[in-house]
C-alpha positions in Angstrom: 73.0 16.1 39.5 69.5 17.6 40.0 68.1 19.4 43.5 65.0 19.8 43.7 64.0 23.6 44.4 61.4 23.0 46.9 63.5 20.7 48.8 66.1 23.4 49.1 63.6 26.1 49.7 62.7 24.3 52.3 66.3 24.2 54.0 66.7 27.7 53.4 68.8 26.9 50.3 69.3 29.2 47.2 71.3 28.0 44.5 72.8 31.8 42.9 74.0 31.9 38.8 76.6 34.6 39.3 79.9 34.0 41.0 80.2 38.0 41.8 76.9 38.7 42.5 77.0 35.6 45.3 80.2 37.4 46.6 78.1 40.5 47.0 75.5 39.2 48.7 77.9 37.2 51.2 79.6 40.7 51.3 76.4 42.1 52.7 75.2 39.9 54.5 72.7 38.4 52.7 73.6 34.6 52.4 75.8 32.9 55.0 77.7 30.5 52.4 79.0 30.8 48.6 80.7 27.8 46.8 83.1 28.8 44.6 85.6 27.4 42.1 89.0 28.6 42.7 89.7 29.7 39.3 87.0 32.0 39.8 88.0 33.1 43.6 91.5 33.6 42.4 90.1 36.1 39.7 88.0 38.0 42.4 90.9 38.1 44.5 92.8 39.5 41.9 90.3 42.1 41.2 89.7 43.3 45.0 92.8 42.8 46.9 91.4 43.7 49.8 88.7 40.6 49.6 91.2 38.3 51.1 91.2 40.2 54.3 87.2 39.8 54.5 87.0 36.6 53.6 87.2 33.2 55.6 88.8 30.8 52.9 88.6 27.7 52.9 91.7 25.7 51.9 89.9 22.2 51.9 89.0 21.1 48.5 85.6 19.4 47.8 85.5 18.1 44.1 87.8 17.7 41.6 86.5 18.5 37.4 87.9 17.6 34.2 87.1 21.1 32.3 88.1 21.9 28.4 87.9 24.8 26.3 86.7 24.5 23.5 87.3 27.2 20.3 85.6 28.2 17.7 88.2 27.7 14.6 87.4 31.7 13.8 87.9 32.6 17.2 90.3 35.5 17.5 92.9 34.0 20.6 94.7 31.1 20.0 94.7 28.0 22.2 98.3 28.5 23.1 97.0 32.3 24.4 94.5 30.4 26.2 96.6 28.4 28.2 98.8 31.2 29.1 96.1 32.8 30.7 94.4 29.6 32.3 97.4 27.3 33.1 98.7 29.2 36.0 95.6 28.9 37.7 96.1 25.4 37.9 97.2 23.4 40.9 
């Protein structure tokens, strides 16, 4: 899918590259709404437990993706340690 910038700019839309730096502008203030993956917000929330608190979540999901990982054959973890680590997230 391609936006056009000037389209957006136009709406007041800004399309951010880092999930945590998004979160800290909506943190202060700075932008009104942040899309989000969940694998991503559960890994903020897991490193700021107090986020949850400050945040207004929404439960309603708005896409589904087909993801995969894909490993170099010299990487040092394992596929099996990857899907330990990314399974659980998951739903």
């Amino acid at each position: 899918m391609k936006t056009d910038p000037e389209v957006l700019r136009k709406k007041g839309i800004s399309l951010g590259q880092d999930n945590e730096e998004n979160l800290k502008d909506l943190m202060n203030d700075k932008v009104d709404i942040i899309v989000i993956n969940s694998f991503m917000m559960d890994s903020l929330l897991k490193k700021d437990k107090t986020l949850s608190g400050k945040l207004l979540i929404s439960t309603k999901k708005d896409q589904n993706y087909q993801l995969r990982i894909l490993l170099n054959e010299r990487s040092p973890i394992s596929s099996a340690e990857i899907e330990k680590l990314v399974v659980p997230h998951l739903k």
